[in-house]
N, C-alpha and C positions, 0 to 999 in steps of 0.2 A: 471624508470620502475615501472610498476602499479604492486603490489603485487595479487593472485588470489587467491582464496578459493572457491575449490569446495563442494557445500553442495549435501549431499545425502538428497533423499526420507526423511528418517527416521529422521537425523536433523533436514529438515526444517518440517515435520510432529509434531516434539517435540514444537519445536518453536512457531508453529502456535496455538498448541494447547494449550501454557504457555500462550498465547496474546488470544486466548480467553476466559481462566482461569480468567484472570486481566479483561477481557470486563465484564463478567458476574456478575462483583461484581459492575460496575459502573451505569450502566442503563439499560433501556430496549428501544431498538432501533425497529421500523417498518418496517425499509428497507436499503439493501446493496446497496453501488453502488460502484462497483468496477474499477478499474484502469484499462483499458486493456493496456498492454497485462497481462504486470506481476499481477497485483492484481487479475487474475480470479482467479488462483486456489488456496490461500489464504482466496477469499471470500467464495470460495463456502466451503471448510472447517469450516469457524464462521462463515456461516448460519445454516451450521447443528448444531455447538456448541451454537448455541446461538438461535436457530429454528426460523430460519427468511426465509419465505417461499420470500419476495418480493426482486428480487433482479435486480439493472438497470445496466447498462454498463456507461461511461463516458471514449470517445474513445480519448487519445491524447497520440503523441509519442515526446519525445525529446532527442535520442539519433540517433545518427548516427554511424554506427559500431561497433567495439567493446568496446570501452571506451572513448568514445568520446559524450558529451553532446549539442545538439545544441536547435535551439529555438526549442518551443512549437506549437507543430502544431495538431490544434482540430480537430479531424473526426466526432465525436459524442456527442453531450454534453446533460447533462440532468439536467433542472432545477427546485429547490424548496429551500422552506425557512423554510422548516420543524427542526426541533432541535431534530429528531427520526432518522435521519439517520446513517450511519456508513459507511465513504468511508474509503473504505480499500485499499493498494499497497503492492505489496514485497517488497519493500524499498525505502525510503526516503534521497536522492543527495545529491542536492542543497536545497530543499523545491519551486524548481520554477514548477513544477508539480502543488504539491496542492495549491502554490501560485495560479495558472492560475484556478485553479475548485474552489478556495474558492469565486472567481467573482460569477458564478454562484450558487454554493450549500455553502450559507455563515455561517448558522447556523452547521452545520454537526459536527459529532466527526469523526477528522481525524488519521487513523492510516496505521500501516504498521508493518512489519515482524520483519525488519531489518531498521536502523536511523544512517545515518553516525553524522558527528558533526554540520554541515555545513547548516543540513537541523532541526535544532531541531526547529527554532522559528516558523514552519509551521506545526508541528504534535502534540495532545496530546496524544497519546501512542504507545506504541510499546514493541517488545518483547527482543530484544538486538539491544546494539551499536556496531558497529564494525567502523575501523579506516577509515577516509574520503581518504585515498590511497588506501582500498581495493575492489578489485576485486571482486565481487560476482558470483559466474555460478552457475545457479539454475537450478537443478535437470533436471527440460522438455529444457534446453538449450544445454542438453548433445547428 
């Protein structure tokens, strides 16, 4: 049985804003491109913290259900080799997401909210680990 954690508003508000506390001290990025679904409203919070007016989408979904992971399947993608970027998600799996956008956006600093174990050799930062059995429900899934 998958264990569940529901985060409020205000947690993953806190969260978001300790990861763009730690961005702010690494570089100065151009442009978001965020995960949809979960990585929008994550990005658009460290675009304000981080005042990044450019921000792109990168559409791909790989779960099925409620906790069930399947392939990678792209709707949108968006390409460059620029080293200003900043793709952002609410949390990091497996790493087969950013696996599949690092084809495309190869230079990019990749982050996320939240990084189970499982997925660390695909992300350089984030703002907590939580256990690779947990259950996330984030706040707009309520």
């Amino acid at each position: 049985m998958v264990a569940k954690k529901v985060l409020s508003w205000e947690e993953f508000y806190t969260d978001v804003s300790t990861l763009g506390g730690h961005l702010t001290s690494l570089k100065q990025w151009d442009q978001i491109v965020a995960v949809t679904r979960g990585g929008l409203v994550p990005a658009t919070v460290l675009a304000r913290i981080l005042d990044i007016k450019n921000i792109h989408t990168f559409c791909i979904s790989s779960y099925d259900g409620d906790d069930q992971q399947g392939g990678a399947e792209l709707h949108k993608i968006h390409q460059d080799a620029s080293d200003k970027i900043l793709v952002v998600d609410d949390l990091v799996d497996t790493g087969k997401t950013f696996q599949e956008i690092r084809q495309h956006i190869p230079n990019a600093h990749y982050t996320a909210v939240y990084l189970k174990p499982a997925g660390r050799q695909q992300i350089n930062s984030w703002a907590k680990e939580v256990p690779q059995d947990q259950w996330l429900v984030f706040p707009w899934e309520i």
